[in-house]
C-alpha positions as CSV (number, residue, x, y, z in Angstrom):
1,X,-5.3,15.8,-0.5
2,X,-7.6,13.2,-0.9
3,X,-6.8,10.0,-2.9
4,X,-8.3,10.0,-6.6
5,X,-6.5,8.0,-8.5
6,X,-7.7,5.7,-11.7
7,X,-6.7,2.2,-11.9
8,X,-5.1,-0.1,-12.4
9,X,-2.0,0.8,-9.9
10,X,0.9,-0.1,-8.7
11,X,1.8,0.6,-4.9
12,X,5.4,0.6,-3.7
13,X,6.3,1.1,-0.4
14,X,9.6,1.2,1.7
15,X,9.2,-0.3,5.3
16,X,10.9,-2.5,7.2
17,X,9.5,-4.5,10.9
18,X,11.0,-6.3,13.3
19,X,8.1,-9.5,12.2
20,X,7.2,-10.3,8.3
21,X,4.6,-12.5,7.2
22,X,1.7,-12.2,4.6
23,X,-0.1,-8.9,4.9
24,X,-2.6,-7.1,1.8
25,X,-3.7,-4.1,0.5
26,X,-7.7,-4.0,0.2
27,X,-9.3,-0.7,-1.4
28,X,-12.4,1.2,-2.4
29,X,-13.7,3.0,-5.5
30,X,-15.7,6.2,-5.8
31,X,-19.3,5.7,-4.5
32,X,-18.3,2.6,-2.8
33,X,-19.3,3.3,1.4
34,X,-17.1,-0.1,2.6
35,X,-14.7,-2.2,1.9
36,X,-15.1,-5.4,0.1
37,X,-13.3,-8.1,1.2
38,X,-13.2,-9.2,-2.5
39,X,-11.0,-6.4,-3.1
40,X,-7.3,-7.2,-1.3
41,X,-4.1,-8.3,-2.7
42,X,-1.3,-10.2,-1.0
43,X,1.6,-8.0,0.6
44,X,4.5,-10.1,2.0
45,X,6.4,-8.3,4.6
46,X,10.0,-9.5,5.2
47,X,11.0,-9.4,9.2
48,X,14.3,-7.2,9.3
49,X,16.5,-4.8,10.1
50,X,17.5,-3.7,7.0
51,X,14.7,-1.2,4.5
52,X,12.7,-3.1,1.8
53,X,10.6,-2.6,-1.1
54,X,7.2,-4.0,-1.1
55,X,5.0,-4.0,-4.1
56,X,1.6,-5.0,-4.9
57,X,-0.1,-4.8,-8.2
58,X,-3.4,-2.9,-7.4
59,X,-6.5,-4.7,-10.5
60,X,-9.1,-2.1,-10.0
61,X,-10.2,-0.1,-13.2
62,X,-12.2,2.3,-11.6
63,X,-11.2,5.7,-9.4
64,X,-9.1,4.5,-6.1
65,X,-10.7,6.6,-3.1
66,X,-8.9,4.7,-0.6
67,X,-6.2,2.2,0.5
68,X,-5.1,-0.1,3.8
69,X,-2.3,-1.4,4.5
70,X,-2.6,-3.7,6.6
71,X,0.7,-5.4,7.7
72,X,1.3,-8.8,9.2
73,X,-0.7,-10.4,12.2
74,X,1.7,-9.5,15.2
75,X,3.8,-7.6,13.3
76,X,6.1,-5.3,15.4
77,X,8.0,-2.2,15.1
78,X,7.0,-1.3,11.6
79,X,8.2,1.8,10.1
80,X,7.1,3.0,6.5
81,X,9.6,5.7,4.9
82,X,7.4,5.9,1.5
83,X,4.3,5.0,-0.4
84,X,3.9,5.6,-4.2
85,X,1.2,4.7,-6.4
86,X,1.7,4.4,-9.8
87,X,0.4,4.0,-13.2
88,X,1.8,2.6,-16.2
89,X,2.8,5.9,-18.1
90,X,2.6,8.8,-15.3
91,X,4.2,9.8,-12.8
92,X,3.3,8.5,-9.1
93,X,1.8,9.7,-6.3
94,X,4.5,9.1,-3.5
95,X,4.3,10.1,0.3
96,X,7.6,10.3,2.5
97,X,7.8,9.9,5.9
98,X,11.6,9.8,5.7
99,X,11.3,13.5,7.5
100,X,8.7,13.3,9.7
101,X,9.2,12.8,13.3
C-alpha cells in the first residue's frame, strides 16, 4: 500500500548495526515531486549487537507520501525488524520484517 499518512508523526523503528553514528529521516508531502533537504530530522544510530529503538519526531502537518531512512555514513550490517508510524491518538502504521527472509 502506499504511504498516506497526515502529520505530525512519530516513527519508531527496531534495528540494530554493527556501526552507529548520526543518521535522519527526510520526507515528502502529497504534490511534492523531490525531496527537500529542509525536511530531515536527526536519527542517531547506536553500533551494537544487541536490538534498539530508534525514534524520530516527524513536524510535517501535511499528508506524508514518503520516508528515507537513511542510516549512518559507513554504517554496516544494519538489520531493521520494524517500522511504525504514529500519531498522537491512532493506532500506527507498523511494518515487520521480523519474518521475512
Amino acid at each position: 500500500n502506499p504511504l498516506d499518512f497526515l502529520g505530525p508523526a512519530t516513527l519508531t523503528m527496531t534495528a540494530r548495526t554493527a556501526a552507529g553514528g548520526p543518521g535522519y529521516v527526510a520526507w515528502r508531502i502529497r504534490h511534492e515531486t523531490g525531496f527537500d533537504p529542509r525536511k530531515r530530522v536527526p536519527l542517531e544510530w547506536k553500533a551494537g549487537d544487541e536490538w534498539q529503538t530508534l525514534s524520530a519526531r516527524i513536524p510535517s502537518t501535511g499528508r506524508l507520501i514518503h520516508l528515507r531512512i537513511h542510516a549512518p555514513v559507513g554504517a554496516a550490517k544494519i538489520e531493521i525488524r520494524s517500522i511504525s508510524l504514529g500519531r498522537e491518538g491512532q493506532d500506527p502504521q507498523t511494518w515487520d520484517f521480523n519474518s521475512v527472509k
